[in-house]
C-alpha positions as CSV (number, residue, x, y, z in Angstrom):
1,X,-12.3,15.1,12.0
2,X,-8.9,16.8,11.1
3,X,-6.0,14.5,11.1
4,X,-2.7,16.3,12.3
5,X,0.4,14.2,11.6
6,X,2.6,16.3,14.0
7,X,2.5,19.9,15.7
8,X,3.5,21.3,13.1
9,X,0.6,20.1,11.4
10,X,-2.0,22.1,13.7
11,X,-3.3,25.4,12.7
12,X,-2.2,28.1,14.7
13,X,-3.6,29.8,16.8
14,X,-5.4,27.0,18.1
15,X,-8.7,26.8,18.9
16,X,-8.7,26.0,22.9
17,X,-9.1,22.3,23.6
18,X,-9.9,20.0,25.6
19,X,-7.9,17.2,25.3
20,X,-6.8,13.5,26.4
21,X,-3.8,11.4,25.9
22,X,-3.0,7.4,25.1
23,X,-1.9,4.9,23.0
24,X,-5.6,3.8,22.8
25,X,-4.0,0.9,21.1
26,X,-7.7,-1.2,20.3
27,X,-9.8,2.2,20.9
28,X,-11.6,-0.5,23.4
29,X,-15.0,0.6,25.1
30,X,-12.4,2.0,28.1
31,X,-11.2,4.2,25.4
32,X,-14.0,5.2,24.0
33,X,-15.9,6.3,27.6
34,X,-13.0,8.7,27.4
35,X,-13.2,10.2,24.1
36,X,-17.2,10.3,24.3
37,X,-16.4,12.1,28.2
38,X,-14.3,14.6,26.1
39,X,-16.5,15.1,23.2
40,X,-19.1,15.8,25.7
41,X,-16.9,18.2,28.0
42,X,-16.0,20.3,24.5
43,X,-19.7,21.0,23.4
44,X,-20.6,21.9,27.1
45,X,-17.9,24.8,27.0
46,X,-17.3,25.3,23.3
47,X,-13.9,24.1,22.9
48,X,-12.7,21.6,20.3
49,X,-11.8,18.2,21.1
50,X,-8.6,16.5,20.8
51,X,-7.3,13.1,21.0
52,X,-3.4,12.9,21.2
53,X,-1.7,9.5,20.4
54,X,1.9,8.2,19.5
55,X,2.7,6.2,16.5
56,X,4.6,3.8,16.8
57,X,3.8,2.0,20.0
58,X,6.3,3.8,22.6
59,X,6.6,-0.2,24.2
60,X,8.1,-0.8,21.0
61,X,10.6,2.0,20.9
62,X,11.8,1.3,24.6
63,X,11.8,-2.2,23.9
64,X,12.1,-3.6,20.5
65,X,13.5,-6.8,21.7
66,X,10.5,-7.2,23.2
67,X,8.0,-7.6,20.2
68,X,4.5,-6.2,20.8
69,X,1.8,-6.7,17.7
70,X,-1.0,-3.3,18.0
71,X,-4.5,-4.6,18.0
72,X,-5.1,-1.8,15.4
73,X,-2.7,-0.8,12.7
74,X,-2.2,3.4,12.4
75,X,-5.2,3.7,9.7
76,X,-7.6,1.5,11.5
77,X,-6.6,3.5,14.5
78,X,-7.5,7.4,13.2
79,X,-10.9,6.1,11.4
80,X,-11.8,4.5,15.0
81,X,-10.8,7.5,16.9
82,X,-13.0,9.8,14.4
83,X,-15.6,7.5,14.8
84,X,-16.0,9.0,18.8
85,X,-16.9,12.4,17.0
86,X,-13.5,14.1,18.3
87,X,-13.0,17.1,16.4
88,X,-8.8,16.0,15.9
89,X,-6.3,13.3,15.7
90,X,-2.8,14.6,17.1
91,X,-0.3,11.5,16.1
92,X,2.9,12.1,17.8
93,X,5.9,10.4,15.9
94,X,7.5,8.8,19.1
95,X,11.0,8.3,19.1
96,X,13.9,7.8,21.8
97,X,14.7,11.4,21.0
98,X,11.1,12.9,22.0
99,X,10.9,10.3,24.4
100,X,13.1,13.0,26.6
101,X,11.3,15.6,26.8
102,X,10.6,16.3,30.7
103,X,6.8,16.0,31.6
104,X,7.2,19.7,32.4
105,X,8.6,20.4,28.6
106,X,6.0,18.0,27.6
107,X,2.8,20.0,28.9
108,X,4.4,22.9,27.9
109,X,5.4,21.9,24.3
110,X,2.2,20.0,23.3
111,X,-0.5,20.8,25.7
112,X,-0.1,24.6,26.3
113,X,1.9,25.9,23.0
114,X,0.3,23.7,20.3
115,X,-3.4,23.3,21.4
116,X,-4.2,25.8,23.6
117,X,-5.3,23.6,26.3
118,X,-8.6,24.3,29.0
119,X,-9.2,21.0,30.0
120,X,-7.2,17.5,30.2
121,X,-9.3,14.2,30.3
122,X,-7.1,11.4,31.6
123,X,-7.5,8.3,33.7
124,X,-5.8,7.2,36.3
125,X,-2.6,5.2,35.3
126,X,-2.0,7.9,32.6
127,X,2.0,8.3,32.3
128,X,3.9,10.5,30.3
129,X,7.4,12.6,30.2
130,X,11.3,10.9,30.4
131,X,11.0,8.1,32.1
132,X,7.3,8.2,32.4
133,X,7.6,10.2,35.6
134,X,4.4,12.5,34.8
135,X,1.0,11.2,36.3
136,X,-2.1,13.0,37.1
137,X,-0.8,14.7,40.0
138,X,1.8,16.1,37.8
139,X,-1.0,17.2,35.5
140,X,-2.4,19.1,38.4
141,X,0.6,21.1,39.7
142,X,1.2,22.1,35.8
143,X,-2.4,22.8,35.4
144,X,-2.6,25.5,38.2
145,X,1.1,27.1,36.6
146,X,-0.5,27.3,32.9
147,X,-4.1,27.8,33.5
148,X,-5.9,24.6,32.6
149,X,-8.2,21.8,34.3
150,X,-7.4,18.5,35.4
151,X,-10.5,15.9,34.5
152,X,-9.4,12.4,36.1
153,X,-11.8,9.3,34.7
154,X,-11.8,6.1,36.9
155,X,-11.0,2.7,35.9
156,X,-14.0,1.7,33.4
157,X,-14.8,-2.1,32.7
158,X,-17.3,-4.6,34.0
159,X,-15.5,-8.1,35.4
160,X,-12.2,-6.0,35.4
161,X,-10.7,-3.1,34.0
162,X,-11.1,-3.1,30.3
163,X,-7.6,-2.4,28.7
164,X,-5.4,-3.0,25.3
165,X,-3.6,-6.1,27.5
166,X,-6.3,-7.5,28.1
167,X,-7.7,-7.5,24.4
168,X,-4.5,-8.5,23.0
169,X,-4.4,-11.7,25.6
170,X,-7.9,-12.6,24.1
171,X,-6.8,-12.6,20.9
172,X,-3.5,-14.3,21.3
173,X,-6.2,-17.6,23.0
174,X,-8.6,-16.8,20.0
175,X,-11.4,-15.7,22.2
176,X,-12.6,-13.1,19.9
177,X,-15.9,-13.1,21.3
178,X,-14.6,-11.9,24.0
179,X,-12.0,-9.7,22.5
180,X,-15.2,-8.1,20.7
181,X,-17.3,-7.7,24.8
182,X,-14.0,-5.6,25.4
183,X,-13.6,-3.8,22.1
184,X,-17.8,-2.4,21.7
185,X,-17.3,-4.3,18.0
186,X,-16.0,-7.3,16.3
187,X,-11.8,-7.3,15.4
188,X,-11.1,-7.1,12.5
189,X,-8.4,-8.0,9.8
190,X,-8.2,-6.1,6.3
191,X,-5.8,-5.7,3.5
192,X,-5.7,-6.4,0.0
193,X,-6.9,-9.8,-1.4
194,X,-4.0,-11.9,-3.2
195,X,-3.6,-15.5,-4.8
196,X,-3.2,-18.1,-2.7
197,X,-2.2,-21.8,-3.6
198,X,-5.7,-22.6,-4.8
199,X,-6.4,-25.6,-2.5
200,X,-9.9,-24.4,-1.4
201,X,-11.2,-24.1,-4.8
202,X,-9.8,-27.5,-5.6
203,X,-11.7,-29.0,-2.5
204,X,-14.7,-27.1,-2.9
205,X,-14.0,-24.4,-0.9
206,X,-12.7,-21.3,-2.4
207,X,-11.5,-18.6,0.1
208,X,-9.9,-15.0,-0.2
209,X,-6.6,-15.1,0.9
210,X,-5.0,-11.4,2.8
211,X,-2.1,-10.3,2.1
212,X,0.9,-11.0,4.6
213,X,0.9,-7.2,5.2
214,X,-2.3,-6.9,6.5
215,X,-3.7,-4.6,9.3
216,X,-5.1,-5.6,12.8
217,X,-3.4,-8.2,15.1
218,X,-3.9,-11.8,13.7
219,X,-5.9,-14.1,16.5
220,X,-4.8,-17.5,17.7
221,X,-4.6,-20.0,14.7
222,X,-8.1,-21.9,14.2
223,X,-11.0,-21.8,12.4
224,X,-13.7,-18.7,12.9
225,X,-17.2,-17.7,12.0
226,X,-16.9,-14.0,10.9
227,X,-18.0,-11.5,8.3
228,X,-16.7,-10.6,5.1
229,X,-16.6,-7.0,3.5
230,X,-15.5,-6.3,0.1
231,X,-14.2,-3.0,-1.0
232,X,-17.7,-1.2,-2.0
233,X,-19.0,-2.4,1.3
234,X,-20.9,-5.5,0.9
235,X,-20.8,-8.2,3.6
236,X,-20.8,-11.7,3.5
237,X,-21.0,-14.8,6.2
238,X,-17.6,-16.3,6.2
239,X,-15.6,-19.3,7.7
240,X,-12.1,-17.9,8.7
241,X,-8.9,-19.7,8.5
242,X,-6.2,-18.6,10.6
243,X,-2.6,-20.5,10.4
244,X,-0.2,-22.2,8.4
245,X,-2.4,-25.1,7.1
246,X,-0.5,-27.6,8.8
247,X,-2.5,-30.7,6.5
248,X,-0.4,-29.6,3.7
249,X,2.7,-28.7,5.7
250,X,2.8,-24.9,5.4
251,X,4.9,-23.1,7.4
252,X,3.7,-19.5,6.5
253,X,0.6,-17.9,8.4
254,X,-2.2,-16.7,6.8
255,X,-6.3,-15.4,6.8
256,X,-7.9,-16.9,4.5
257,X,-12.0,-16.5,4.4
258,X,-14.5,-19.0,2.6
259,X,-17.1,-16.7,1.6
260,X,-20.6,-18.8,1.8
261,X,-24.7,-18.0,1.1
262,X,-25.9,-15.7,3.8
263,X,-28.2,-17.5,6.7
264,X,-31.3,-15.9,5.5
265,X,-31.0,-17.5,1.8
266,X,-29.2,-15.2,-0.4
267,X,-27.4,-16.2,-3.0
268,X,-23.4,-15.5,-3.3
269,X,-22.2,-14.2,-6.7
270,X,-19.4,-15.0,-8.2
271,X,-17.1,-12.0,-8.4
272,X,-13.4,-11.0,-8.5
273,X,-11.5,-10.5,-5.5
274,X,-7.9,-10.3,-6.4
275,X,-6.7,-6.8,-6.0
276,X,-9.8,-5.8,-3.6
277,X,-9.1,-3.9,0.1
278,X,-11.3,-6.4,2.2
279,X,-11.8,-7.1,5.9
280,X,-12.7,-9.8,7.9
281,X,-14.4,-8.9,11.5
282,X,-13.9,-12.1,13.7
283,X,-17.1,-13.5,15.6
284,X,-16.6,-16.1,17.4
285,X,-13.7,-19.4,17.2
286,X,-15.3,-22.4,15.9
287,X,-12.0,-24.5,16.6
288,X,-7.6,-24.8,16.5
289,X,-5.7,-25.7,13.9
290,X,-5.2,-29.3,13.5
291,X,-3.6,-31.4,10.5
292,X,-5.5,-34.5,9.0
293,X,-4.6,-37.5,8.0
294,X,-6.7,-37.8,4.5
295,X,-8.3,-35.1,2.5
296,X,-11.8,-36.7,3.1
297,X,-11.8,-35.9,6.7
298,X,-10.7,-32.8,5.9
299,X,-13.4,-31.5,3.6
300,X,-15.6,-33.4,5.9
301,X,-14.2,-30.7,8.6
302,X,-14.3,-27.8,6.5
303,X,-18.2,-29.3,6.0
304,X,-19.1,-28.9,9.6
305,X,-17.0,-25.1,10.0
306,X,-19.3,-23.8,7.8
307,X,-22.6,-25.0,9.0
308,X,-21.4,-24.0,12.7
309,X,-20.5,-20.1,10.8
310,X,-23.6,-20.5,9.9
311,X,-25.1,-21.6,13.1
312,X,-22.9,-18.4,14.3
313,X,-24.0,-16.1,12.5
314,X,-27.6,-16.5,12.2
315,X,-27.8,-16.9,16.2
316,X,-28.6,-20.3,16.3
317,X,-25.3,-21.1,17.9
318,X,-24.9,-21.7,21.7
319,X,-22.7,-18.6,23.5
320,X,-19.1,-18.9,22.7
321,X,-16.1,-18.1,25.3
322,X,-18.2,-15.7,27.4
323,X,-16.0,-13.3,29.3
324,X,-14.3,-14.5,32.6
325,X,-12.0,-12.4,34.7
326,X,-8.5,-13.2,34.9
327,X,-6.8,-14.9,37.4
């Protein structure tokens, strides 16, 4: 896939295109019928497929006193997007500035001028110009003026639409099993792997601590059943703790993972961490956060959250926060 950071990034003349729009903040299943509608619509008639997206968040531009946490970080983001098999990533710096560009000067500017557009894939609620007054009917009108087609996609989900709202509200309750229905894959956390206060390993239970920096939104503080991938790709069963161990009076949030034997019997080796770009991929919550009184009961805890990851992860475990639509 070729990566453009910019228009001024694309080869000209451009190849023509078809081509869809969004923050696909998540690149959830929603998403992802989209991009697979678009890959499919390019090798029908020949053209190349493009996938146009803003970085950073627009909702964050418009309203930073509003903090919003992306499900994905940029990175995470691109490799998703090239995982759909689009032929290129257009990232658009957004800024108040570009943010007034008419929808007109928009189409023209981006569309028409830089990537030669055929066809535009879009769903319904797709928004874009000064003051998000273009919408598909806009597309339209502009597409009979420069020449190109109009593809509108319908709302795509199963008990409701799926959308980036809705997997961010999972995540914020800690229902990453649902989060992961919505998503077509497990969320997931990665960064580099940095000393912690070495509590686990004094208990028994050594984890691998992310750094504060890390990418992918952080799920609801609690204990999860996940996987574990080190740098050259291998992956492990892990416990995941998510919070500011409140036992020991923390006040800092942070992923740890306590990496344990796989359910099928093999063995963990010891190996160096510190340093390593890892990633967690949340299953399923096991429990919240709570503080104990004694560290007995809590090594007694940590005891039972990794027999249930195991119980998790090896399918013996009963379904976990199934998906319900939202009242």
């Amino acid at each position: 896939m070729q990566y453009w950071a910019g228009t001024a990034a694309i080869p000209q003349p451009s190849p023509p295109s078809v081509v869809t729009l969004g923050n696909f903040d998540g690149v959830h299943r929603g998403h992802r019928a989209v991009l697979k509608l678009v890959d499919d619509t390019a090798k029908q008639h020949d053209l190349q497929s493009v996938a146009v997206t803003f970085d950073p968040h627009p909702r964050l531009v418009h309203l930073p006193e509003e903090p919003l946490v992306p499900i994905v970080s940029l990175p995470q983001k691109i490799r998703l997007l090239e995982s759909s098999n689009v032929d290129a990533t257009l990232v658009i710096h957004y800024t108040l500035d570009f943010a007034t560009q008419t929808a007109e000067q928009f189409v023209e500017n981006i569309l028409v001028d830089a990537l030669n557009v055929q066809i535009v894939v879009v769903g319904t609620d797709t928004r874009f110009g000064a003051g998000n007054t273009g919408d598909i009917n806009t597309l339209r009108k502009l597409g009979k003026v420069h020449d190109f087609e109009v593809v509108q996609v319908d709302d795509i989900g199963e008990t409701e639409r799926w959308s980036s709202t809705w997997v961010r509200d999972t995540l914020e309750a800690g229902k990453v099993a649902q989060a992961s229905r919505i998503l077509g894959r497990y969320h997931t956390v990665e960064g580099e792997i940095v000393h912690g206060h070495a509590r686990g390993r004094e208990l028994g239970f050594p984890t691998a601590n992310f750094a504060s920096d890390s990418q992918g939104m952080i799920p609801a503080d609690g204990v999860y059943a996940g996987w574990f991938t080190n740098e050259v790709g291998k992956q492990l069963p892990a416990a995941i703790s998510v919070g500011s161990n409140p036992t020991f009076n923390d006040v800092v949030r942070t992923v740890e993972a306590h990496i344990f034997d796989r359910p099928d019997g093999e063995v963990l080796e010891d190996f160096n961490l510190y340093g390593q770009h890892c990633a967690v991929e949340f299953v399923a919550r096991i429990r919240g956060m709570k503080a104990f009184t004694g560290i007995d009961d809590l090594i007694k805890q940590m005891d039972d959250d990794v027999r249930q990851a195991g119980e998790v992860l090896s399918g013996k475990a009963p379904e976990i926060d199934a998906p319900q639509p939202r009242s």
